[in-house]
Structures are given as structure tokens and as C-alpha cells.
C-alpha positions as CSV (number, residue, x, y, z in Angstrom):
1,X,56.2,-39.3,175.6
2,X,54.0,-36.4,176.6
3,X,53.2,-35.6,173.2
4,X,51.7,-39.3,172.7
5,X,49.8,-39.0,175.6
6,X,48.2,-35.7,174.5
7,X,47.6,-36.8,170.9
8,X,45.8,-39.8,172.4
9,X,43.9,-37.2,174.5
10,X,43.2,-35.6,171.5
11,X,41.6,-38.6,169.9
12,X,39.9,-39.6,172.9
13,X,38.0,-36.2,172.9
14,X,37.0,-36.6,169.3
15,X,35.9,-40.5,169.9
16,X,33.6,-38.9,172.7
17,X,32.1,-36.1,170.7
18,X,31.1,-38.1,167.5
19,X,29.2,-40.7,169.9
20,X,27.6,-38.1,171.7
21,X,26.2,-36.6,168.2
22,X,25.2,-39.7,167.0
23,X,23.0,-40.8,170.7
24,X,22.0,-36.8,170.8
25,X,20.6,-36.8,167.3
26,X,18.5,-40.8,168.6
27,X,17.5,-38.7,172.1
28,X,16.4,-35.6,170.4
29,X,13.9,-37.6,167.4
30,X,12.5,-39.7,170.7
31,X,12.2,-37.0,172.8
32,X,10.3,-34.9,170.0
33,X,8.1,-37.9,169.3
34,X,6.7,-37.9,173.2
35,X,6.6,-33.9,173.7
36,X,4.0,-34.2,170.4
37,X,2.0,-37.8,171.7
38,X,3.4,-39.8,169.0
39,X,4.7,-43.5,169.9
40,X,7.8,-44.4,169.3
41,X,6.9,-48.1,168.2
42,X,5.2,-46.7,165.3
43,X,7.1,-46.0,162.2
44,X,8.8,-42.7,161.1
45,X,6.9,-40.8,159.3
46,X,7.2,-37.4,157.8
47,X,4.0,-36.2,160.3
48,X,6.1,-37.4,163.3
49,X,9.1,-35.8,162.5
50,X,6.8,-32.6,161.4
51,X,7.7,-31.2,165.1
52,X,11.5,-31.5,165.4
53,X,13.5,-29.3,164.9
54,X,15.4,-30.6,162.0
55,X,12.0,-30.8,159.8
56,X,12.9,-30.0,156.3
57,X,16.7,-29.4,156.8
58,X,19.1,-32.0,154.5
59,X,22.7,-32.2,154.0
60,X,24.2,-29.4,155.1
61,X,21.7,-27.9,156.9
62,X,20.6,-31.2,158.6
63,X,24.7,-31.8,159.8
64,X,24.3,-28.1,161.0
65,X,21.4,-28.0,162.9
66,X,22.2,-31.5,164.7
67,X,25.6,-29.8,165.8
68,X,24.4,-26.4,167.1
69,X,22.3,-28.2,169.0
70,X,25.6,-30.5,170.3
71,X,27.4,-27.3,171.2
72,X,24.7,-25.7,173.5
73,X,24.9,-28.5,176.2
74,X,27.5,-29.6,178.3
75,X,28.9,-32.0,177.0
76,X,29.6,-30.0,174.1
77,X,31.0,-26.5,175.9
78,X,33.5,-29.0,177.5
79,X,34.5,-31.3,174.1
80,X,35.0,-27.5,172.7
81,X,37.5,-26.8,175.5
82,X,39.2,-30.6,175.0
83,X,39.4,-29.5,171.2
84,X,41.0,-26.3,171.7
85,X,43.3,-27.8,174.1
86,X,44.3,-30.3,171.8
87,X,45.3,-28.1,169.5
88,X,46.9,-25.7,171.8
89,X,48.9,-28.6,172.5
90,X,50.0,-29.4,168.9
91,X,50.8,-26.3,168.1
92,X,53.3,-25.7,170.9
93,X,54.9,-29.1,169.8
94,X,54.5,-28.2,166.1
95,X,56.3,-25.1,166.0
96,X,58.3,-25.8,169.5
97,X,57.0,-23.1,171.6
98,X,59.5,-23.7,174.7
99,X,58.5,-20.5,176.5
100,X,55.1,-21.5,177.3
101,X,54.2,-24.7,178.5
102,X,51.5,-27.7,176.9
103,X,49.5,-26.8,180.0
104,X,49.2,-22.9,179.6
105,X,48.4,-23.1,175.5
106,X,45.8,-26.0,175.8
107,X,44.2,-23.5,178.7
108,X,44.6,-20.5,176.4
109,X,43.1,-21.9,173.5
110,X,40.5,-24.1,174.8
111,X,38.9,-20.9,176.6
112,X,39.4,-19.0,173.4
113,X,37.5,-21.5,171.1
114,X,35.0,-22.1,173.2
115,X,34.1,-18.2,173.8
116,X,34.0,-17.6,170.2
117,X,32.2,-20.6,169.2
118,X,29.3,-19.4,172.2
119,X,29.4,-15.5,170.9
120,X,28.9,-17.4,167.1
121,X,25.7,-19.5,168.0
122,X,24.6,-16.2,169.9
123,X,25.0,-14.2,166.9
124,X,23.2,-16.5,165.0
125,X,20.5,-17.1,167.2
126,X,19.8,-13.4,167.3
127,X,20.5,-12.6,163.1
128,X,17.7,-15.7,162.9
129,X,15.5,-13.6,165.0
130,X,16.3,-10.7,163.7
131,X,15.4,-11.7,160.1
132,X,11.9,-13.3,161.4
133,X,10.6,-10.4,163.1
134,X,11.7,-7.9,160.4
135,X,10.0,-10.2,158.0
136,X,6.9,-10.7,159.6
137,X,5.2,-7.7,159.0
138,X,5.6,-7.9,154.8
139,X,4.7,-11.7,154.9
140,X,1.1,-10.7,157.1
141,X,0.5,-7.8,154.8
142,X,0.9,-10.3,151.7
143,X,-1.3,-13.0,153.0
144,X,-3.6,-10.6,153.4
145,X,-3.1,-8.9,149.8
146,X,-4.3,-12.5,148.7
147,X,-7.3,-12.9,151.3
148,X,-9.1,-9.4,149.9
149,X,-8.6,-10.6,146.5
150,X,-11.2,-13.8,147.5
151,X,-8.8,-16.8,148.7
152,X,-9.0,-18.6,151.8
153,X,-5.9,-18.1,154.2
154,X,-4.9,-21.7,153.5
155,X,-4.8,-20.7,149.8
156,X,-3.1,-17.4,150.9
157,X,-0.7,-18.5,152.8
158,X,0.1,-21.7,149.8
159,X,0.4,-18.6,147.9
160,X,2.7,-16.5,149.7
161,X,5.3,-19.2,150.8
162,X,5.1,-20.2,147.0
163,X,6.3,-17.1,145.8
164,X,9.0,-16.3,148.9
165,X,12.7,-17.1,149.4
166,X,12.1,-21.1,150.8
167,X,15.8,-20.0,152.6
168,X,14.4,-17.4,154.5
169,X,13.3,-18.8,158.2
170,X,10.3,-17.1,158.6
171,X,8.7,-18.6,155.2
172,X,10.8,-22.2,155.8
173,X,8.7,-22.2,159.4
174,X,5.4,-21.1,157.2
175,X,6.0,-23.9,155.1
176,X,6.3,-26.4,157.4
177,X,2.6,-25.1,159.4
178,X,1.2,-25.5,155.8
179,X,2.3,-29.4,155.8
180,X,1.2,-29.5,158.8
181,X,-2.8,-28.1,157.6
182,X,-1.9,-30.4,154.3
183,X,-1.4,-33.0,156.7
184,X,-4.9,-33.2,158.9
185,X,-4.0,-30.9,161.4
186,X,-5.9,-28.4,162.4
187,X,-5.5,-24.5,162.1
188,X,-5.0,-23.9,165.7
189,X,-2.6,-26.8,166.0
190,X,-0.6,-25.5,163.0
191,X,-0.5,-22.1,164.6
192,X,1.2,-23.7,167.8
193,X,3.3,-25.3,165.9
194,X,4.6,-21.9,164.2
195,X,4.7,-20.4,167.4
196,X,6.9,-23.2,169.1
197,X,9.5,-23.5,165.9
198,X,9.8,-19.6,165.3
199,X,10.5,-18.6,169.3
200,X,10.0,-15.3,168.6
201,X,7.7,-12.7,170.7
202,X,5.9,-11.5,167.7
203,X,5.1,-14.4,165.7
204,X,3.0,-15.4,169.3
205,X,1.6,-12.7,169.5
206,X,-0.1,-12.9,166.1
207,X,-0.6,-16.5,167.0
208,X,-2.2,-15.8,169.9
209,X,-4.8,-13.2,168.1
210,X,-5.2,-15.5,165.3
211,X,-6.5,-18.5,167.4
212,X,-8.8,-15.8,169.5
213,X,-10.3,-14.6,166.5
214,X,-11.1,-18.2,164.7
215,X,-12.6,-18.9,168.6
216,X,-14.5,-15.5,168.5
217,X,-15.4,-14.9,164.6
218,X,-13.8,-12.1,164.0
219,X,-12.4,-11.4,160.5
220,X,-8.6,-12.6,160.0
221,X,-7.6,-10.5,157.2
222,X,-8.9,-7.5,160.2
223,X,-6.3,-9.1,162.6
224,X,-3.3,-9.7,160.7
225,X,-3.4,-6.0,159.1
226,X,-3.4,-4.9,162.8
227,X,-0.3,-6.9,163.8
228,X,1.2,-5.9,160.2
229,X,1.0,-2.5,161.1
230,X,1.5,-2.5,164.8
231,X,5.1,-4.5,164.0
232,X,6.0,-2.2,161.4
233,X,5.7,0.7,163.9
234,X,7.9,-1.0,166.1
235,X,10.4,-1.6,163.9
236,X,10.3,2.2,162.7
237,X,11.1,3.2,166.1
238,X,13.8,0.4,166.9
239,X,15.4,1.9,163.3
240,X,15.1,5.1,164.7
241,X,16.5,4.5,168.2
242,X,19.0,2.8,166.7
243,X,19.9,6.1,164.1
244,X,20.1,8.4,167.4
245,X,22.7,6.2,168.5
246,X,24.7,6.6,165.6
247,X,27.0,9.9,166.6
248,X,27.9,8.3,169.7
249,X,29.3,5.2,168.2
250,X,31.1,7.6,165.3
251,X,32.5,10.2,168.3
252,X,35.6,7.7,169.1
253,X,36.5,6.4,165.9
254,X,36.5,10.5,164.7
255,X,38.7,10.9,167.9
256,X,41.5,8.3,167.6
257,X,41.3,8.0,163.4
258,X,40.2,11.1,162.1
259,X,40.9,13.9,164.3
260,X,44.8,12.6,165.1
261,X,45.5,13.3,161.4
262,X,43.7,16.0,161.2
263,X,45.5,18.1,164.3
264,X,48.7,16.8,162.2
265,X,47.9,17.9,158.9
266,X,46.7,21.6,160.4
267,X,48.9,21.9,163.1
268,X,52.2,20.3,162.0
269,X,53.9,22.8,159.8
270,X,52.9,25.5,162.7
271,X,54.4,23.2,165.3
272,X,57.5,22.5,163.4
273,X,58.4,26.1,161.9
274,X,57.9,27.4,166.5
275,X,59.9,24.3,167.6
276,X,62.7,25.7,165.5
277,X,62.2,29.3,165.6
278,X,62.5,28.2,169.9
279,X,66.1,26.5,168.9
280,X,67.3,29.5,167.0
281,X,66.8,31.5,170.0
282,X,67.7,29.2,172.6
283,X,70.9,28.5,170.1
284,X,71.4,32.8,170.2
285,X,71.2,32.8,174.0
């Protein structure tokens, strides 16, 4: 009877998750619409859905992105723990765990699944970042290959995301701020739009001088090199912090792995050849 009831449990917390997908994904395309002044009687079109999030993603990607999202509210952390204890549930039935009860395994597992499931979207939230701002610099430094050799940045930047890995997000975000020029949008406008999709500290920054120099004059090709090479220097010294860090992370695997064979390889025939010369006398005495 128990095992009904949690299997309908189960079920229940599965029922409750798809339908809370399904209204997310409708709340997330309206609220989206209204952050950007569109109204929502108007028809979808692609320049209204230019500003979400899921812009450009399909299949995969699209399911993806819709369910990250899902998992960093709530609703989700707790349909996680419901999952996990779900299955903590059949497992203990499955393979008759009668040590532990349903109680204890759904707990155990439900905590487990969702503390791996937060430190994965973490990871990859910080790998995304990572990959941008690494990026960054090489991607400024090309757009501004092509400026000196007589194009406009619109052209430059065509250029650039033309010839780049469309996977990559920092060139899958420059794509969509050229649709968004290609579109009627303004420069400035596009830029904001970067700057809001990428989240990322450097790509505002170079936003941010980018805007101030189409408002002041100044020469864009000037301003990007500067950020291209200011970011590169960064990133030389994070590389570097990080290589001074490298004997201390090595010092405890050479003391438990390394050094224990080692000692025993060195000292062992030593140790064993005293050990018995110590019986011999002990055995004399």
C-alpha cells in the first residue's frame, strides 16, 4: 500500500513539473515582451522574441535553456527534491533495502540530487562566463583587424561572427546584436542588448566605452584596441595567479600518492632486513 501511495507521489511530482514548464516557458515570452515595450496583442515576431533569452536556440538547446531556467526557481529546487525522493523511494522497494527506511532514502537522495544538479548549473554558468571573457579580447582585436582595412563596424562585426564558431556564446550573443542592427535598431540599443544577454563585467565595460565614444566622436577601432589589450592583461595575470597556485594544489596529492610509495620503495628493504635482525636478537636473548 505504501509503495502505491509513493509511486502516485511520484507521478504527482512529475504532473506538477511539466505544467509548471509549459506556464514558465508562456510567463517568461510575456514577461520579455513588456521588459522590452512590446505589446502582447501584437503578433510574434522574430524582433519581439529578439530579447529573450531563448533567441536563436532550437531543439535541444531551446528544451535546455527553458529547463535551466525551471531549475533556478522554487518551484523547481523543490520538484528536484520530490524527484530524488521518488526515486529514493523505488530504489529501496526495488532492491528491498529493509535497513533503511522509504523516509530516510527519499531524504538522502532528494538532498543529493538537488545539490548536484545546483553545483551543475553553477558550473555552467561560470564555464559560460569563463569562455566569453577569455574570448573577448581576440573577437575586439579582429573586428578591429577588419575596421583598419576600410569596413564599417557593422561590416566588421558581419565579418567576424561570419567567420567564428556560431556555438561559441560570445559570437552566438554577437550574432543576435547584428539582427538586432539588421533589424532597425540602433547601435546603442544593440549594444544594450549585448550587454544584457552576455552578463558579463567585461563585455559592459566595453559597452559602456563604446556608446561614450559614438556620443563623444572618438575613434572605435581606438577604443576597442584599448579594452583588447587591457583584457588580455588581465587575463595574463589571472593565468599567472592561477600558475603560482599550482605547487600548493600538487603538495597533498605528492604527500598521500607519491611520497607513500616512495618511503616504501626506499625504505622497505631497510625496514624489513632491522625488523629481523631485532628478532634474531630478541630470539638470542
Amino acid at each position: 500500500m505504501m509503495t502505491i501511495i509513493y509511486l502516485v507521489f511520484f507521478v504527482a511530482i512529475l504532473f506538477v513539473l511539466a505544467n509548471w514548464m509549459r506556464s514558465s516557458i508562456t510567463r517568461a515570452n510575456v514577461r520579455d515582451r513588456l521588459n522590452f515595450g512590446f505589446d502582447t496583442a501584437e503578433p510574434v515576431t522574430e524582433e519581439i522574441n529578439l530579447s529573450a533569452g531563448d533567441y536563436g536556440l532550437v531543439g535541444k538547446d531551446r528544451l535546455v535553456y527553458f529547463f535551466t531556467n525551471f531549475l533556478n526557481t522554487p518551484i523547481g529546487y523543490i520538484a528536484l527534491f520530490g524527484l530524488g525522493a521518488g526515486f529514493g523511494v523505488i530504489i529501496k522497494y526495488a532492491f528491498g533495502l529493509e535497513k533503511f527506511s522509504a523516509p530516510v532514502i527519499g531524504l538522502l537522495l532528494g538532498v543529493l540530487l538537488t545539490m548536484l544538479t545546483t553545483l551543475f548549473l553553477k558550473r555552467s554558468k561560470r564555464l559560460r562566463s569563463q569562455q566569453i571573457r577569455y574570448e573577448l579580447p581576440n573577437a575586439l582585436q579582429s573586428i578591429v583587424a577588419v575596421m583598419e582595412g576600410g569596413l564599417a563596424f557593422e561590416s566588421a562585426l558581419q565579418y567576424v561572427v561570419r567567420e567564428s564558431n556560431p556555438k561559441h556564446p560570445l559570437y552566438f550573443d554577437l550574432g543576435v546584436m547584428m539582427d538586432a542592427m539588421q533589424q532597425g535598431r540602433r547601435r546603442n540599443d544593440a549594444l544594450r542588448l549585448w550587454a544584457t544577454r552576455a552578463n558579463e563585467r567585461t563585455v559592459t565595460d566595453v559597452v559602456a566605452a563604446m556608446i561614450q565614444a559614438d556620443q563623444t566622436g572618438a575613434a572605435l577601432g581606438g577604443v576597442l584596441r584599448h579594452h583588447a589589450t587591457t583584457q588580455l592583461k588581465e587575463i595574463e595575470a589571472e593565468l599567472l595567479k592561477k600558475a603560482e597556485r599550482i605547487p600548493i594544489y600538487m603538495m597533498f596529492p605528492m604527500m598521500f600518492c607519491i611520497l607513500p610509495p616512495i618511503l616504501m620503495v626506499a625504505v622497505g628493504p631497510s625496514a624489513i632486513r632491522i625488523i629481523k635482525m631485532f628478532q634474531a636478537i630478541m630470539s638470542r636473548a
